[in-house]
C-alpha positions in Angstrom: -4.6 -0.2 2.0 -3.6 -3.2 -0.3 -5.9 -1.7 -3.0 -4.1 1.6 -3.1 -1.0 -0.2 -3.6 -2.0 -2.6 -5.8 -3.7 -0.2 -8.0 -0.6 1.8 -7.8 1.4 -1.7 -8.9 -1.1 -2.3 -12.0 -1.1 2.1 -12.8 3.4 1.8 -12.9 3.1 -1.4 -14.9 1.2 -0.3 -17.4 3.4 2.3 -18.5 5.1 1.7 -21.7 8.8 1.2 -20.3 7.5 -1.3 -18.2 4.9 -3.4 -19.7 8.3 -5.5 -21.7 9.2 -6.5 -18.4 8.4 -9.7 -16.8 6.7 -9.6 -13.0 9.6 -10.8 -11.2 11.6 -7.4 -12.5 8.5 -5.2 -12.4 8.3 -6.0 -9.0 11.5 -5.0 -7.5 11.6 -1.9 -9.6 8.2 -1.0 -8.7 8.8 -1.0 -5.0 12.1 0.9 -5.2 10.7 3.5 -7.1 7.9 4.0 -5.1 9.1 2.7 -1.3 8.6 6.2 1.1 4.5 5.3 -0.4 5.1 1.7 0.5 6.0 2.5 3.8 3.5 5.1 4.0 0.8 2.5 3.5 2.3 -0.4 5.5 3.1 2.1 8.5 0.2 4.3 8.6 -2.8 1.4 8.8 -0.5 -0.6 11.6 0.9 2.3 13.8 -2.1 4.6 13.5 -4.7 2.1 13.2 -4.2 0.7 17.0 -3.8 3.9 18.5 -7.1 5.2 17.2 -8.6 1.9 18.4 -7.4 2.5 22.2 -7.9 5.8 21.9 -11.7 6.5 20.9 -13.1 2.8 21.8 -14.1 2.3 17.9 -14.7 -1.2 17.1 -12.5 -3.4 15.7 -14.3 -3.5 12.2 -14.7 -0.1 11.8 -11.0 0.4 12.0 -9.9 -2.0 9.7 -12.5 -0.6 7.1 -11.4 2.8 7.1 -7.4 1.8 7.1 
């Protein structure tokens, strides 16, 4: 989960219209441009990964691996 988006973070930055700005504008922008994926990977791992957990009697480990 925090790979994807931090791979995303490192894929916007490095576009030319961005790379002038400093980290504490990059940021912002970044997550406004891309929030419905921020949310997508924030919401997905937290709501879904419980459920499956209850739901199939996976491990804890396993769980938080494949998230």
């Amino acid at each position: 989960m925090w790979y994807d988006v931090w791979a995303m973070y490192q894929t916007y930055s490095s576009k030319p219209h961005n790379q002038s700005l400093s980290a504490a504008e990059n940021i912002p922008r970044f997550l406004k441009a891309n929030a419905l994926m921020m949310v997508h990977h924030i919401v997905a791992p937290v709501v879904y990964g419980p459920i499956i957990l209850v739901s199939s009697n996976t491990p804890l480990l396993t769980v938080l691996l494949l998230s």
